[in-house]
N, C-alpha and C positions, 0 to 999 in steps of 0.2 A: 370433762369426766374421764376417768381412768382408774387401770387398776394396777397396782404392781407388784411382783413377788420378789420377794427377798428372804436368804436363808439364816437362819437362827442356829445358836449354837447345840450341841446336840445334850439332850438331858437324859440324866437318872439310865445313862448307858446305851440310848435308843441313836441309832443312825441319824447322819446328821438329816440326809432324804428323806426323813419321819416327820420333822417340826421345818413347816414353812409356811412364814405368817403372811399373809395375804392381807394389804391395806386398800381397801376401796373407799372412793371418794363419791358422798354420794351425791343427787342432781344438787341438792341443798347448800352443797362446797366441803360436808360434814366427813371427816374423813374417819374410817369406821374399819378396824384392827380384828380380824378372824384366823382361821387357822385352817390352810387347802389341807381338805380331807388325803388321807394318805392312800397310794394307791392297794396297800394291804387291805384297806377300810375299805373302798368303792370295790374290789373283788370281795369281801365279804357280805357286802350288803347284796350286791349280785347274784349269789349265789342262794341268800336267805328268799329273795325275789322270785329264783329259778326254784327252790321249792315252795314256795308259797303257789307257785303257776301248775307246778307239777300236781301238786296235791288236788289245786281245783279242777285239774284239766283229769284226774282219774277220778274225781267224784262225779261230773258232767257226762263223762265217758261210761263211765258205772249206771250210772241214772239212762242214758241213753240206750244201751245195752238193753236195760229194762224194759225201756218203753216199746222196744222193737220187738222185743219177745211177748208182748201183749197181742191179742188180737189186732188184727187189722183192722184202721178204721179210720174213717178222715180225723177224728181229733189225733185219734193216735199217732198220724202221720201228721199232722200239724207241729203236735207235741213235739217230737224228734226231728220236727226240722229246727226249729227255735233253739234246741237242746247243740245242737249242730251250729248254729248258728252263733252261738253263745258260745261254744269253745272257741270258735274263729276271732270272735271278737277277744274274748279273755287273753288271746296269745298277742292279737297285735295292739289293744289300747290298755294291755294293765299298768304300763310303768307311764302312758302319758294321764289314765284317768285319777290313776292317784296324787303324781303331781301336781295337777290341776287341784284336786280336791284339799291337797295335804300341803299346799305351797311348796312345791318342789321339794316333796318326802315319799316314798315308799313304803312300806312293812320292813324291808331292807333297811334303808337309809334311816329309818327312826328308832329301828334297834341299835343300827352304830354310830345316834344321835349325827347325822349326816343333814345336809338339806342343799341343795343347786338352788344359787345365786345366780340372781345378771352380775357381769363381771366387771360393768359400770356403774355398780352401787344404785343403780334403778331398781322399781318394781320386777319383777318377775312375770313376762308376759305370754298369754296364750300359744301362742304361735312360736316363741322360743323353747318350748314344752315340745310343741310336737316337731319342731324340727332337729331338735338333739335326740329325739326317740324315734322318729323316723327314719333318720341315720343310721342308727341301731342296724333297721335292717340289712345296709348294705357292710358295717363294722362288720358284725359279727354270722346274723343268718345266713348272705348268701356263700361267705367264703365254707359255713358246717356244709351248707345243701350241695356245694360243690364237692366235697371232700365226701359226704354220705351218698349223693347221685351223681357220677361224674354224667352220666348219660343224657342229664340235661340238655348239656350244651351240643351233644351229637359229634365232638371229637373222640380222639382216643382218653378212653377211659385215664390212663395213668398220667396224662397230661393236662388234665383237667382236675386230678386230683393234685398233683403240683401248684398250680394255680393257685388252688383252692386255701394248700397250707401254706403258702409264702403269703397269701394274701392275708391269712389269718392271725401267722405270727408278726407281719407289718403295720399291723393296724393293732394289736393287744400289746404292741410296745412304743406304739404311738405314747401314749402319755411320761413317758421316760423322757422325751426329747422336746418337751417344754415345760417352762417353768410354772405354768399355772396348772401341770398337768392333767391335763384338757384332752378328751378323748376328741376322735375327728368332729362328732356331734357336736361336744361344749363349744370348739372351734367356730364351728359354723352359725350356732345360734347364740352366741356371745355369753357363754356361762361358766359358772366354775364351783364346782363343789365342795364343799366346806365344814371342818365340823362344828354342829352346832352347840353355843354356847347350853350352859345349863339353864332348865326352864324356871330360872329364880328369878324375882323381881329386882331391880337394881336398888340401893342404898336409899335412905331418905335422903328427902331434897337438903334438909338442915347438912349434910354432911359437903354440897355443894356452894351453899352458901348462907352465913351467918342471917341474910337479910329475913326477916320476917314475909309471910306470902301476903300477896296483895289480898283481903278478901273481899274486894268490890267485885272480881269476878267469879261469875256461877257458869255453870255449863249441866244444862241437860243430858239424861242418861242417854238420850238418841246421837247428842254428839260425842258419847265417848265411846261408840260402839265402832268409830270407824279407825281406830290405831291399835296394832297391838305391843307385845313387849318388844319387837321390833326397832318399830318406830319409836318406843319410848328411848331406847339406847342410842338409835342418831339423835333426838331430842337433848339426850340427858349429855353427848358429846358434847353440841353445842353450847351448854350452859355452864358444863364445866372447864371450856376454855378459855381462858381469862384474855386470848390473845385474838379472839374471835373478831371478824371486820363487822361492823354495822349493818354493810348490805348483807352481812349472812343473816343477822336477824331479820331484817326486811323481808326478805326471801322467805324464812321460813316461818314468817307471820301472813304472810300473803298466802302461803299455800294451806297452812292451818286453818283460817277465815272459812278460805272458799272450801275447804274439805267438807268441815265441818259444819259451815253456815252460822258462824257467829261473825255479826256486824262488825267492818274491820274500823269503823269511826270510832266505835265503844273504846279501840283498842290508844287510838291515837298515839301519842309517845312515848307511852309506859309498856314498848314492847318485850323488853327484858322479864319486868314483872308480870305480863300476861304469859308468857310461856313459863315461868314458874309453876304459875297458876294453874295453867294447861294441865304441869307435868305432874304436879301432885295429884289433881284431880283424877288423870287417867293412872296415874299407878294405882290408885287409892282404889279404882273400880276395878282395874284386874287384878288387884290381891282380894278384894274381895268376890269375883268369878272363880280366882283359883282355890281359893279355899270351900265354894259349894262346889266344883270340882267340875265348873265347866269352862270350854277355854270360849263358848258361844252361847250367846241364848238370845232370844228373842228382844224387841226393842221397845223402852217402854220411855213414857214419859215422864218430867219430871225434872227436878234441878237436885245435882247433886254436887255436893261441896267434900276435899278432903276429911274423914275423920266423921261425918254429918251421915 
């Protein structure tokens, strides 16, 4: 597994430091061509985040205020601690709860169609989430709190503010001085941010290949709820390359099977034509999610075939 970055030539007038295509290979061998978000992009989405934070952090504050000007009284002191409590949390889990929630997206990052990748073409995992965002606080928080409190630390004030801004401009130009420009967090929890493709569905299959789809295989609604347009684009990699090894199909019929829980004997040596199979079916379900205008819903039973 690996990921590597190589520079493209510069278009329609933009620097060449703007367009840097980022190939990741993913566990599957599928190797899968995005585009590392530019560092103009990740300070604007940042920023869109720092108001999104601000705003709720003077609605909570607003609200709080209120509560405290009520009479005194146990709920009302309950009330304003939670109110309290809840700004603390807002400041230190919004950029890990939304990733978690949004697959490694923010309010930010989904306005500058942005999203953080593993940078080994893996899933995206828990624990990678909060360790690029718990870095956060040593990037960025403690060098501001040094430079707004030098008194913290109990030296001289002006030398603590020194500190503060060397440390701050060493680490905001950290991602200048690698190629996957990778802030110290990405670094650390093995990620890189990228910009996301558009949310279109990919080509029909017939533009992949003449062969007709097998229609011996059916797949219930409950197993197409587990891939989305993602995974249908490492999928759709592999099928459209003609140069592709055997054990990559192996591979990614083995892990389809058990994902999903369809019998991998059904499949026996007509793996190529079962992933066809697969592929229509699951686009066919999420053009049909996208167009009632959900990217989720509930799980139902049931067998559903391309077109059916």
């Amino acid at each position: 597994m690996r990921a590597k970055a190589k520079r493209g030539k510069a278009e329609s007038g933009k620097a060449k430091s703007e367009w840097r295509p980022l190939e990741l290979e993913t566990p599957e061998g599928v190797p899968l061509h995005v585009q590392l978000a530019s560092i103009r992009q990740r300070f604007s989405a940042f920023i869109v985040d720092l108001f999104v934070i601000a705003m709720l952090t003077w609605a909570l504050d607003s609200l709080t205020r209120w509560v405290d000007a009520l009479s005194a009284g146990s709920l009302t002191l309950w009330i304003s601690a939670v109110l309290r409590i809840a700004g603390f949390v807002l400041h230190t889990l919004y950029f890990i709860s939304f990733e978690l929630l949004w697959r490694g997206r923010t309010p930010g990052k989904r306005l500058l169609s942005l999203r953080v990748v593993r940078r080994d073409g893996g899933p995206l995992r828990a624990e990678m989430i909060f360790a690029r965002n718990l870095t956060r606080e040593i990037e960025l928080w403690l060098p501001l709190a040094l430079l707004i409190a030098p008194t913290v630390l109990g030296g001289p004030a002006s030398l603590v503010r020194t500190i503060g801004f060397i440390g701050l401009i060493v680490l905001a130009l950290f991602p200048y001085f690698n190629t996957n420009r990778a802030r110290l967090g990405d670094l650390f929890a093995g990620t890189v941010v990228v910009q996301e493709p558009n949310h279109r569905l990919l080509p029909d299959l017939a533009a992949l290949s003449p062969d007709p789809l097998d229609s011996s295989f059916a797949f219930t609604l409950d197993q197409l709820e587990h891939y989305g347009i993602y995974e249908l684009q490492v999928l759709e990699g592999l099928l459209a390359n003609d140069h592709a090894p055997e054990e990559a199909f192996d591979v990614v019929v083995e892990k389809v099977c058990r994902k999903i829980g369809f019998p991998r004997d059904a499949v026996g040596e007509r793996k190529e034509a079962f992933l066809k199979a697969f592929y229509a079916a699951q686009r066919a379900r999420l053009e049909q999610k996208l167009l009632m205008g959900r990217r989720q819903e509930r799980k139902r039973s049931g067998i559903f075939r391309p077109g059916g």
